[in-house]
C-alpha positions, 0 to 999 in steps of 0.5 A: 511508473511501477510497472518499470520497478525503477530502484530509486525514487528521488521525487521529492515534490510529489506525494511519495511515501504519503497516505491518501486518506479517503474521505467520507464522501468519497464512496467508490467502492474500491476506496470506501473509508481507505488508507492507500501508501503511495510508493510512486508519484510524479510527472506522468501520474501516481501508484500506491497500494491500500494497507487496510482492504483485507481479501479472503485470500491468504498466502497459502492460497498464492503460495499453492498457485505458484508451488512454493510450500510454507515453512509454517501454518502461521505463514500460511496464514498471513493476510493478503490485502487488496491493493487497489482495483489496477493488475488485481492478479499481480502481488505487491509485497510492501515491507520493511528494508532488507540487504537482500537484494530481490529481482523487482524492487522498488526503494521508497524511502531508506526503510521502505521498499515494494517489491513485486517479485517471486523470490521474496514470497519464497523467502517470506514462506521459508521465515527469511523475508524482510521483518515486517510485510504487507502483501497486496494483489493490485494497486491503486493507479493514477493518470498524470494530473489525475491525484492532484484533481482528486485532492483539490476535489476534497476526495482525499487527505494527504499527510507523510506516512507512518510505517507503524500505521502500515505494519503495526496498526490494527487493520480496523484502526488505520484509517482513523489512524492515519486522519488522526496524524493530521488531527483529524477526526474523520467521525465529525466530518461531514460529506462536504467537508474540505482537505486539510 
């Protein structure tokens, strides 16, 4: 899994480089109304990161743990998300592809990468990392055979991802956002409705 950062993903029949929708009924506190990337799936289980859970805590504040300084107060200012209730004090930095290569990274696709290493926060404070970042602390985690219950439990929508939902979308906005990729308006669905 992840944790192992492999280079390439070549897992085309599993839910990589999908959304999970979160589906009304689904009240985990974690996952309420959430909008998770998966950046790994096969065999042995699944892991993704939420893209619409802002935290209080802002780069600054990682930047000052680990003494990188900010080139700018709008670095700085960058919100930092949470990225699913696994490894909360780890950082995961979901971006945009770039030909620099960083210390831990996994490709997801050919645009798409996560990284979760220090080198690339210290380029994203000197205004050199990749153009478009979402940085989360944690990640959502799944056992094998565990996702694939979850959805045949109707406690998640499944659809490819949308890299302008991930980094261009209003936070607020992305979880209908990502329903309406499906044609899904989640306001009219009831608490037992089924997935598509």
């Amino acid at each position: 899994m992840l944790i192992g950062m492999d280079t390439k993903n070549n897992s085309s029949q599993y839910l990589v480089n999908n959304f999970l929708i979160a589906m009304p009924r689904l009240d985990d506190v974690n996952f309420t109304q959430s909008v998770t990337y998966i950046c790994e799936h096969n065999e042995e289980g699944a892991m993704g990161v939420t893209i619409n859970r802002p935290s209080d805590v802002l780069l600054q504040d990682i930047l000052e743990q680990i003494q990188i300084k900010a080139n700018s107060a709008e670095v700085g200012h960058k919100t930092i998300y949470y990225g699913g209730p696994v490894q909360t004090d780890r950082g995961f930095i979901l971006h945009s592809k770039t030909d620099k290569q960083w210390d831990a990274t996994l490709e997801i696709t050919d645009d798409i990468q996560l990284t979760s290493s220090k080198d690339i926060l210290k380029a994203i404070a000197n205004d050199e990392g990749p153009e478009k970042s979402l940085i989360t602390l944690g990640y959502a985690g799944w056992g094998k055979g565990q996702l694939e219950d979850e959805i045949a439990n109707n406690f998640w929508l499944n659809c490819p991802a949308d890299s302008n939902i991930i980094f261009n979308t209003p936070i607020e906005k992305r979880w209908e956002s990502a329903a309406s990729l499906l044609g899904v308006d989640l306001q009219l669905l009831s608490n037992d409705a089924g997935h598509a």
